[in-house]
Structure formats: structure tokens, C-alpha cells
C-alpha positions, 0 to 999 in steps of 0.5 A, a space after each residue: 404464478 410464483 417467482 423463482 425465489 419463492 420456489 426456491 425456499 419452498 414454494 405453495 400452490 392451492 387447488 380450492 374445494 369449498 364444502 358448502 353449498 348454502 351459506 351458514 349450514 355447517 358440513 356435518 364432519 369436523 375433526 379435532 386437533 388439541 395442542 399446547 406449543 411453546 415454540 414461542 417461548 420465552 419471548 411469548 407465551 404458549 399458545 394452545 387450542 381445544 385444551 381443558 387446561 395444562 399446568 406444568 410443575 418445576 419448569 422454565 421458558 426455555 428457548 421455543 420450548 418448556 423446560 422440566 428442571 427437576 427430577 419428578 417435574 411434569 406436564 399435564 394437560 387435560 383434554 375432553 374427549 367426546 364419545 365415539 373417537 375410535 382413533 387418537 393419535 398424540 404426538 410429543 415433540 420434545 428433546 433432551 441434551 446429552 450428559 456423558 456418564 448418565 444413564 441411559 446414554 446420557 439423554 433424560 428419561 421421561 415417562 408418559 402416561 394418559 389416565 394413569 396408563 403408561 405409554 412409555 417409561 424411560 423413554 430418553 428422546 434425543 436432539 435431531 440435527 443441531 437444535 432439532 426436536 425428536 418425534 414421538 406418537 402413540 396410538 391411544 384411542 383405547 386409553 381415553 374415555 368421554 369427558 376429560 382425559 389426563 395426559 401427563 409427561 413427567 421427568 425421571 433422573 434428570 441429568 442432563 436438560 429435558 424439553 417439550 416444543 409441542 404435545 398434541 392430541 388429533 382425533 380424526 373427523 367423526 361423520 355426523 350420522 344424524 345431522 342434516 344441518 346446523 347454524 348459529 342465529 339470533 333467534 328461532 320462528 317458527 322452528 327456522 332460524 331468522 338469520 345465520 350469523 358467527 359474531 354476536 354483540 355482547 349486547 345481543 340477547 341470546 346466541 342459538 345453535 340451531 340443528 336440523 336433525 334426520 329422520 332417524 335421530 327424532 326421539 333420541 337425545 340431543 346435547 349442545 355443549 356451549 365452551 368459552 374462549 379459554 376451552 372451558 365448558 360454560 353451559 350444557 343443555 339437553 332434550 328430546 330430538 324433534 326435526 328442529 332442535 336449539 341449544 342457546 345461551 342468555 348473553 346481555 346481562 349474562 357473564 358470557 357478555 364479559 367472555 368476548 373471543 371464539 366460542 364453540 358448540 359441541 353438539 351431541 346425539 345420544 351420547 354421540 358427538 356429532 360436529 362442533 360449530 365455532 362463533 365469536 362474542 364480542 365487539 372488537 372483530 368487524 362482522 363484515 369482515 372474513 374469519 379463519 375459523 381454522 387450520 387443518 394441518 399435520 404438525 409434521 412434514 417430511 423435508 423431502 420436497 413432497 406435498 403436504 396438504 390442508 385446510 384453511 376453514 372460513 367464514 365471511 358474511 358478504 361472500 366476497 373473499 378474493 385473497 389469501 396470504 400465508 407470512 412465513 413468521 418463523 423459518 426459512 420458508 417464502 410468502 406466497 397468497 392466491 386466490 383460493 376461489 370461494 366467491 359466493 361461500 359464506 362459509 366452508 374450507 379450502 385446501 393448500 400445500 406446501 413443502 420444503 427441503 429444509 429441516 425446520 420449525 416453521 409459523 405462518 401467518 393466514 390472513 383473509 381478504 375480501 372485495 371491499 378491503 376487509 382483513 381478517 384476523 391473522 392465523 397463526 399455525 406451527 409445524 416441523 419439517 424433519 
């Protein structure tokens, strides 16, 4: 399937397992992966996913990574967290470059905490292999609570260069006890969606996420949480579950009309997150053509030549995907593309792998291709190989 050279630098190969079986329901169990990476830097800006907000204080766009140049200079990054996560794991990719005759061995210290929790004071990370990053993660389940949570990283005595590549907050799927199904419409009849739908028009009149709820959920609170495209929370909207249950947002006229790009709605029983479903307001991305909705990937791997698994996430309206390709845009990595074998899925997930023996950072690029000629958007995701 592959060339040799493709083998050679480190090549791909997928086994597809599409999740759906009717188009538009969304399966009732999502993880979730907050980030904010500067391996783009300084060229580019930093690119980030599920994040509340970061700001970082005294720092310079260093090369493909943040810069703290100050003694007492920060990062923070605020995340919301829904209830019920019993495993968090955050993972610090950063490095600091030796001075000799400072403390510490001549590396910077750093201090992380979350809500004021401290994870690690004077912890002194150091380069691995030339320009390599070092790796640190903490379990911190225990230190998060429902809503938003703080994550700070602050430089101690600076004597020598302090750098962050990536600050990431994985938080395992949570299995939805009390969702049989859910999908995005235009409008409700007689309690059933008329239509499944991910994109919809700035001048469309409402976007509804509607959820089909088990027996045992009816009675009990619902709450569907509506975030832009910056992560912000924009709406949120509660009742009483019956079997057939609807948040939904006004859009013509409305200011989410102005806030075109990707959208999601967390939703909740009984204080409980239950899934998140992703839609598009907007114009600019054409609704027959598929959509990566997402990338399910460890921002990690071992440069061994062992498999590494995940997930590309889709959805495409015709059901007529034929085509993959993954661009490798930083790193000595091949392109390779397949088949990932979801004609007929509106929507839902296929797995691939890869692996490599080199220590790297490496992006790749996903993009979608169907029967008729249609590209999705590209994708872009980011690891390390160590």
C-alpha cells in the first residue's frame, strides 16, 4: 500500500471502526483534550482548543515555544471543567537552558499550581537531545472542580531561558448514563427533529440541539451549554427531562449570526456531563462537503517504532467519504492517505496510526475527501516523539 520511503521515514497504516450506525445520532461517550501550543511561534500564532482563556505576563515568541523572561513572569490558562471527571491528567512540555553557577544546576525553576494548589515548586525541567522539550504530567483530578479552573506556571529565579512548547489537560470520556441519543436540527415537530444538520446559515432562525433521554433520566434536570468559537460560554439553558428534550439558540438577528466558526453544546443531566456535540455557524465552509470535527491523539509517543493509535472524528452530510491524507507540515515524517472505509456514515470516527524512530515534533495536516470532489477543511494536530 505504502512505498518503501514512506516506510522508511515512518510510516501509517489505519484499520477504520465507524461508531454510528444511523447517520446524525451522536455516540453517547466523548473525551476531552484542552490545549494551548506555541510550536508555531514566532511565525504563527498559538493555536489552542477547549480553552476558557490563557494570557501569559513578561513573555516573548520564542522559536516554537513561549518565553517567560522575568523572574515572577506566568502562564495562565483557564479551562471549564465539567462534573463528574474522576481522571485529569495535565501535561507541561517545556525546557530551560543551562546557566553555570546558578542554582538549581543552572536550569530555571518553575512553579505549577491549579486553583492555587501547587503541583511542583522549583521544579528545573531540562532540554532533551539538542532542541528537545522535557516532559511533565500530573494527575489532578483531585485539584479541579465543576466550572472553571486555573492553571498557572510561573518562573521562579530566572538565570538562565524558561520555555513552554504546550500545556495540555486531558480528561478521559465520560460515558453518558442517561443519553440514548442527540443531534443538531433546524427545527422540532412534534418532539422529533425535522432534519440533522452541522452547519447552519447566519440567517437560519435558531440552531437546536435535540436529545433523546433513557427511561430513567426523565424527571431529572437537563442543561445544554451553548460555546462560541473562542470557547466562551454564550448561552445556557435548563429544564425538567422528559423523553424528548431541546436547548437551542436564536441566530438571525441574534449576535451568534456575527460569531461564525465551530461551535459546540455541552450537555448535562443532573449536574452531570453527558457529551458534547460540535456545529458550525457560517457561510464560508461548504455544507455538502465533509468536516474533521476532530482529532483524538496523545500529544506524546515513544520514538521506538511502536504503534501509536487515534481517532480522526467526521462528519459529512452525502456519506460519500472516499479519501484521506495526513501532510506531515513539521518534522521528518512521510505523507501517507487511505481509505478509511465510512461510505454511508454521516458522521462518527475512524482510527489510524503512526509511529516513528526519530525524536521529533511533528504537525500533520488531515483533510477529508468525498466522491464528488469535496475537501474538507484541513486539520492540523501536534505531537512529540521522544
Amino acid at each position: 500500500m505504502f512505498p518503501l520511503a514512506a516506510i522508511l521515514l515512518g510510516a501509517v497504516l489505519s484499520v477504520s471502526h465507524p461508531v454510528l450506525a444511523s447517520p446524525g445520532l451522536i455516540p453517547p461517550s466523548y473525551g476531552r483534550t484542552a490545549y494551548v501550543d506555541f510550536a508555531g511561534l514566532p511565525d504563527r500564532t498559538a493555536t489552542e482548543g477547549g480553552l476558557d482563556a490563557w494570557q501569559a505576563d513578561n513573555w516573548a515568541r520564542g522559536n516554537r515555544c513561549l518565553q517567560l523572561v522575568r523572574s515572577g513572569a506566568c502562564l495562565d490558562v483557564v479551562i471549564e471543567v465539567p462534573s463528574g471527571v474522576t481522571t485529569a491528567q495535565l501535561t507541561l512540555v517545556h525546557r530551560s537552558g543551562a546557566a553555570p553557577g546558578c542554582a538549581g544546576g543552572g536550569f530555571a525553576p518553575v512553579t505549577v499550581s491549579v486553583n492555587g494548589t501547587v503541583l511542583a515548586q522549583d521544579l528545573a525541567p531540562q532540554a532533551v537531545g539538542g532542541d528537545g522539550f522535557s516532559t511533565d504530567r500530573w494527575e489532578i483530578a483531585s485539584c479541579l472542580t465543576s466550572g472553571r479552573n486555573r492553571i498557572r506556571v510561573t518562573a521562579e529565579d530566572l538565570c538562565s531561558v524558561y520555555e513552554i512548547s504546550r500545556l495540555e489537560l486531558a480528561m478521559p470520556a465520560v460515558a453518558s448514563r442517561w443519553i440514548d441519543a442527540c443531534q443538531m436540527t433546524h427545527d422540532i415537530t412534534n418532539d422529533r427533529p425535522t432534519d440533522n444538520v452541522a452547519v447552519f446559515s447566519p440567517s437560519d432562525q435558531w440552531a437546536i440541539c435535540w436529545t433523546k433521554v433513557a427511561p430513567e433520566a426523565i424527571g431529572r434536570p437537563i442543561e445544554f451549554r451553548f460555546y462560541d468559537p473562542s470557547a466562551g460560554l454564550y448561552f445556557r439553558t435548563d429544564r425538567t427531562a422528559g423523553r424528548y428534550n431541546w436547548g437551542y439558540i436564536n441566530v438571525a438577528g441574534w449576535r451568534a449570526a456575527s460569531l461564525q466558526g465551530q461551535w459546540r453544546v455541552d450537555v448535562f443531566v443532573e449536574g452531570q456531563f453527558q457529551l458534547s456535540v460540535p456545529f458550525h455557524i457560517g457561510s464560508a465552509w461548504n455544507g455538502r462537503a465533509p468536516r474533521v470535527t476532530g482529532v483524538d491523539f496523545t500529544s506524546v509517543i515513544r520514538a521506538n517504532g511502536e504503534h501509536a493509535s487515534g481517532y480522526v472524528s467526521f462528519h459529512d452530510p452525502d456519506g460519500d467519504i472516499t479519501w484521506v491524507t495526513f501532510e506531515a507540515v513539521d518534522g521528518f515524517f512521510a505523507d501517507f492517505e487511505f481509505d478509511p472505509n465510512v461510505g454511508g456514515q454521516a458522521g462518527g470516527r475512524f482510527s489510524f496510526y503512526v509511529y516513528t524512530w526519530l525524536s521529533q515534533r511533528v504537525t500533520l495536516k488531515v483533510t477529508l475527501h468525498d466522491r464528488q470532489g469535496n475537501e474538507s477543511e484541513p486539520y492540523w494536530f501536534s505531537f512529540n516523539a521522544r
